[in-house]
MIDOSE-1310 file (N, C-alpha, C; in nm, 2 decimals, decimal comma, always signed):
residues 119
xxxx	+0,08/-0,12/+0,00/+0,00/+0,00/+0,00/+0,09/+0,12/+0,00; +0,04/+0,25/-0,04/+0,11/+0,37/-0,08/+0,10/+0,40/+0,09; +0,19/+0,51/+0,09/+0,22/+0,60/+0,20/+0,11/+0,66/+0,25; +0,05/+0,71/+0,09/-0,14/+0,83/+0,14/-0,23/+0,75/+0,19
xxxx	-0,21/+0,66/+0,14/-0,29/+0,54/+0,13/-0,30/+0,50/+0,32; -0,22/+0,41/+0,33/-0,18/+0,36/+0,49/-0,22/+0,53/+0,59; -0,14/+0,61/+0,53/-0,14/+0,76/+0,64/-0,34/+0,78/+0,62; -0,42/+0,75/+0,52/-0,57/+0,77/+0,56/-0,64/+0,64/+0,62
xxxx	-0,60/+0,55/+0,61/-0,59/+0,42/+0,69/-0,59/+0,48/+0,82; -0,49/+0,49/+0,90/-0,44/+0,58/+1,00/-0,51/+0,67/+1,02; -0,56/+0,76/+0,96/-0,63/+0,88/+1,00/-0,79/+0,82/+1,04; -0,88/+0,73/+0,93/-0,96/+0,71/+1,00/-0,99/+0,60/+1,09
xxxx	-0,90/+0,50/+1,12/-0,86/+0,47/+1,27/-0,92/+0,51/+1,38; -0,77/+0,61/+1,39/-0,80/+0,73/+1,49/-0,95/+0,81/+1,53; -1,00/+0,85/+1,39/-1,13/+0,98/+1,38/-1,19/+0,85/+1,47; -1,23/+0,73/+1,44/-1,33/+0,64/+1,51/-1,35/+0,63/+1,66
xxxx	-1,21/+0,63/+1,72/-1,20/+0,63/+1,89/-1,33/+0,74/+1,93; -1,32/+0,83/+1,90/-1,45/+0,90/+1,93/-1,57/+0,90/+1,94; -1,63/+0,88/+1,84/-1,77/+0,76/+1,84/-1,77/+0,65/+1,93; -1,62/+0,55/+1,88/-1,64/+0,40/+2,02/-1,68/+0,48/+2,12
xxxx	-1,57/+0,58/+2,19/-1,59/+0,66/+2,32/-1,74/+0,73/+2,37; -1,78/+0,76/+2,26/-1,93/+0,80/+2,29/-2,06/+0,72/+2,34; -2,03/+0,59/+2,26/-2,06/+0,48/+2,24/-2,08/+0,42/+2,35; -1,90/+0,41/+2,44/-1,87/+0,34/+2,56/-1,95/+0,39/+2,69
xxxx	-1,93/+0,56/+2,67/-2,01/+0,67/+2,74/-2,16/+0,60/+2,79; -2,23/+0,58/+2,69/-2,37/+0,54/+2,66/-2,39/+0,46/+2,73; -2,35/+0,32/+2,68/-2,37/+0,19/+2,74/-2,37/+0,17/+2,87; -2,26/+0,22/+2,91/-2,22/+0,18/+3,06/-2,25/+0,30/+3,10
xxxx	-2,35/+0,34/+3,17/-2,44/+0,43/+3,22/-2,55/+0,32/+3,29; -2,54/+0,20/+3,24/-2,63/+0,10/+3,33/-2,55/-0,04/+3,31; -2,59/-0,09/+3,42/-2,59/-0,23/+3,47/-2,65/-0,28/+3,35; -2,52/-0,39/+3,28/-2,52/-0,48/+3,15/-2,54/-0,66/+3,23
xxxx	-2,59/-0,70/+3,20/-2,59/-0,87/+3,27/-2,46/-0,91/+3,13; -2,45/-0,87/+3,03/-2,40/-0,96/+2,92/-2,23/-0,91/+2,93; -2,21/-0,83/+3,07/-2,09/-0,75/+3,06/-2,04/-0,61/+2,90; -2,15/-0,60/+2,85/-2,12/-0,51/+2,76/-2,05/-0,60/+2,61
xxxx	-2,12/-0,66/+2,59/-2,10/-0,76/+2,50/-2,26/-0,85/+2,44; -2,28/-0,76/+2,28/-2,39/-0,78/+2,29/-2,40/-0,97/+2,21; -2,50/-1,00/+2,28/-2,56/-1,12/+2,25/-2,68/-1,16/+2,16; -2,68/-1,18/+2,06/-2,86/-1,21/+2,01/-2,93/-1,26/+2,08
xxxx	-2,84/-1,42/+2,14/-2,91/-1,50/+2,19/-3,00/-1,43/+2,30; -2,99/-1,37/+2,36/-2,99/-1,32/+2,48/-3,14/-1,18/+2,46; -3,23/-1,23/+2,54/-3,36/-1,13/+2,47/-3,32/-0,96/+2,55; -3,27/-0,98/+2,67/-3,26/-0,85/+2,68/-3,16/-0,81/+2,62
xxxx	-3,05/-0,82/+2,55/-2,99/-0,77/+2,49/-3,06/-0,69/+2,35; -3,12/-0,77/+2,33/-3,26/-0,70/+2,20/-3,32/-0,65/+2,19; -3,36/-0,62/+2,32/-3,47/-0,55/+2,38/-3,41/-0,42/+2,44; -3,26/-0,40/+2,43/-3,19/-0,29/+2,52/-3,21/-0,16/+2,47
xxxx	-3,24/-0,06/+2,54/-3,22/+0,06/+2,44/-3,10/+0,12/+2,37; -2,92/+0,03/+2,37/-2,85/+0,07/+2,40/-2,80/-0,02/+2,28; -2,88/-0,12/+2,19/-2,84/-0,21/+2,14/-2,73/-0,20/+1,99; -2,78/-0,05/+1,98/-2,67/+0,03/+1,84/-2,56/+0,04/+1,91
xxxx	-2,52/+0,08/+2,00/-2,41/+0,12/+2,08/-2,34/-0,01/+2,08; -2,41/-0,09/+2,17/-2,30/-0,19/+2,25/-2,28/-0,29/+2,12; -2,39/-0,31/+2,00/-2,30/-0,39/+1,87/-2,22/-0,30/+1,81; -2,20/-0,19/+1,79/-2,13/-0,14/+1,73/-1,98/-0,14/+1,86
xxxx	-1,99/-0,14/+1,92/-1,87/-0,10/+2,00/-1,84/-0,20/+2,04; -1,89/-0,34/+2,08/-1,80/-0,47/+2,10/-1,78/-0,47/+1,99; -1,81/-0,47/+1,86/-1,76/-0,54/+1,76/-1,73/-0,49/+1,62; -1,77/-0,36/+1,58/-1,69/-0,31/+1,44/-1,55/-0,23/+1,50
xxxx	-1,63/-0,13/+1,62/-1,50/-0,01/+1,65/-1,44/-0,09/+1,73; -1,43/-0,22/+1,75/-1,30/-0,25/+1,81/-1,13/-0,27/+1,78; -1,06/-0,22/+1,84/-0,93/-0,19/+1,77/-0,90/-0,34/+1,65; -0,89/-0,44/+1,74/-0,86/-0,54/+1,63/-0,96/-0,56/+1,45
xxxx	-1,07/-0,51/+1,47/-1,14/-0,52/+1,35/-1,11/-0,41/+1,27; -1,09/-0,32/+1,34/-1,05/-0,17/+1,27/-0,90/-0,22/+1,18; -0,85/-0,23/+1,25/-0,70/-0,26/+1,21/-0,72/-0,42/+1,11; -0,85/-0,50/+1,06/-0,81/-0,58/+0,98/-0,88/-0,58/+0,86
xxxx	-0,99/-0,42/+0,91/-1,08/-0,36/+0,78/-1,04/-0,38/+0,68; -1,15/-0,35/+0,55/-1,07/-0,29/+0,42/-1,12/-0,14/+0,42; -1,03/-0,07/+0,29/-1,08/+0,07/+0,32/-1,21/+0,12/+0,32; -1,31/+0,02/+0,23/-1,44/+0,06/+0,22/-1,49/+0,02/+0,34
xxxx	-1,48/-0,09/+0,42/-1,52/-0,10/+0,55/-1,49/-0,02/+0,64; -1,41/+0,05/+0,64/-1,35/+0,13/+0,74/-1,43/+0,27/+0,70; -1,48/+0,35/+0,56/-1,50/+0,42/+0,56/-1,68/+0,42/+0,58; -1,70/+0,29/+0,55/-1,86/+0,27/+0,61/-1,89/+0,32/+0,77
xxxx	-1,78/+0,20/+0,83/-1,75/+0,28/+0,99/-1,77/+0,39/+1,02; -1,67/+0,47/+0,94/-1,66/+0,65/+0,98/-1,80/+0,70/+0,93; -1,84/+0,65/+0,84/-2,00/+0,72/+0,75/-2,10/+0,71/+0,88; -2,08/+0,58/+0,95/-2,18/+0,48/+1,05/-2,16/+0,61/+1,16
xxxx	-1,98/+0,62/+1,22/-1,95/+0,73/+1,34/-2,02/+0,86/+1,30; -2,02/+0,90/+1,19/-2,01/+1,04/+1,16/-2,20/+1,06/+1,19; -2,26/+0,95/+1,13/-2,40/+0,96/+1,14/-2,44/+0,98/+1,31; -2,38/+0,85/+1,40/-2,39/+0,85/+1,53/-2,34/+1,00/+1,59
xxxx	-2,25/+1,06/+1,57/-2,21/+1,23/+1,66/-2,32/+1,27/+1,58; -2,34/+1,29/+1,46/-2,45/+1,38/+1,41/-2,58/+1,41/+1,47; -2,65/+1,28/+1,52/-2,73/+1,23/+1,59/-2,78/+1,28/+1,72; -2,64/+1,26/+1,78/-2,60/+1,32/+1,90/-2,63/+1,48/+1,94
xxxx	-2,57/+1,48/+1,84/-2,59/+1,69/+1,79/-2,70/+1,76/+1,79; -2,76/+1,64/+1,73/-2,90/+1,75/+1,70/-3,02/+1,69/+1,84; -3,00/+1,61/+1,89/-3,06/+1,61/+2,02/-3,03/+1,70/+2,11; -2,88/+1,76/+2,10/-2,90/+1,89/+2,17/-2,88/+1,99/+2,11
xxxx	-2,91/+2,00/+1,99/-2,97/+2,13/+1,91/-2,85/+2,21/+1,89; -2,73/+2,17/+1,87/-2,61/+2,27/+1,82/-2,61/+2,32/+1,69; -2,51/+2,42/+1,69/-2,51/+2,44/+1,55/-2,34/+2,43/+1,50; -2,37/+2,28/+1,41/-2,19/+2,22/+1,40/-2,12/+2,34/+1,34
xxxx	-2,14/+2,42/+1,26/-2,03/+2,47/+1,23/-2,00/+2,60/+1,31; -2,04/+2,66/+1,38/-2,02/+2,79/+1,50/-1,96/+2,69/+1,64; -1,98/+2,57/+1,66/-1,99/+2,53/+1,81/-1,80/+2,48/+1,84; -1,73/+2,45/+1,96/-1,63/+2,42/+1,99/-1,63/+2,33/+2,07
xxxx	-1,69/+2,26/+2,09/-1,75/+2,14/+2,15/-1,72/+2,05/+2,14; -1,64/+1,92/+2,17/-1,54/+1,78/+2,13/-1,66/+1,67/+1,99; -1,77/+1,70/+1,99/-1,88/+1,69/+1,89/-1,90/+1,75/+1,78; -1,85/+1,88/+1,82/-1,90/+1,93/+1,71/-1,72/+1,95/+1,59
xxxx	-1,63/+1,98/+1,70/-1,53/+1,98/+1,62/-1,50/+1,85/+1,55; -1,50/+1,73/+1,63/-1,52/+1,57/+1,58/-1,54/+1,58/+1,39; -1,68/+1,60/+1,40/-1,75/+1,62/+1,31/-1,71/+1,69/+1,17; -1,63/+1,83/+1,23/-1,54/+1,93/+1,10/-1,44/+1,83/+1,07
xxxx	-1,39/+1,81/+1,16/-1,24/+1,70/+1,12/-1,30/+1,62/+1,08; -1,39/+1,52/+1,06/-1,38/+1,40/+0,96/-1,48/+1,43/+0,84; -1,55/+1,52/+0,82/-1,58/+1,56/+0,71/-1,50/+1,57/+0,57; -1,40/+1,60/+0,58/-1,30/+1,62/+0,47/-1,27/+1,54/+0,46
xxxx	-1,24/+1,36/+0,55/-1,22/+1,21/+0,49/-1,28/+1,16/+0,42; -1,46/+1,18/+0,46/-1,58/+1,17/+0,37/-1,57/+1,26/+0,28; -1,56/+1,38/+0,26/-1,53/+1,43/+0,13/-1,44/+1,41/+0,01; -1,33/+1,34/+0,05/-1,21/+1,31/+0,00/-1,27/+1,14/-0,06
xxx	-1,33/+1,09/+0,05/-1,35/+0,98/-0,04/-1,50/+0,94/-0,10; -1,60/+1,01/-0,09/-1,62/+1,05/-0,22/-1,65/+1,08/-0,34; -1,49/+1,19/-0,35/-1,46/+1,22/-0,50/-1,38/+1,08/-0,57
């Protein structure tokens, strides 16, 4: 793989820890019986209000899957993260491009990955 190539690899990586963190934020705010690991088998896990969070965060944004993505996987992720802060945002009614907020900045910064990829 080229240098740009691996270095945007690398970059959206990184952008993702933010969302997991948001993610982690969420979940664990309550008492999990499954330890934070979501289960199908398992009805309350299906029934959780928390059930976007805790599959996405045991299992796409975790470092090892991140790191064995492809680029289009990985930039699904970021499309997935970027939707989830967006989400976030407008439940508390900000306005992304005036605000300095770890949300709202999040959001400027990985815009231009999704813009970049694209064209």
């Amino acid at each position: 793989m080229s240098e740009s190539v691996l270095e945007k690899r690398d970059q959206i990586i990184a952008a993702l820890d933010y969302p997991r963190l948001l993610m982690e934020r969420e979940i664990k705010q309550r008492a999990c019986p499954e330890h934070y690991r979501f289960n199908e088998q398992v009805a309350e896990c299906n029934e959780c209000l928390y059930i976007l969070e805790c599959q996405s965060y045991s299992k796409q944004l975790a470092a090892p899957t991140l790191k064995r993505a492809s680029s289009s996987e990985l930039l699904r992720m970021l499309r997935f993260g970027f939707e989830y802060v967006s989400y976030q945002l407008n439940r508390q009614d900000h306005d992304t491009a005036q605000c300095e907020c770890d949300q709202c900045v999040w959001i400027r910064s990985v815009a231009p990955l999704l813009d970049a990829a694209a064209a």
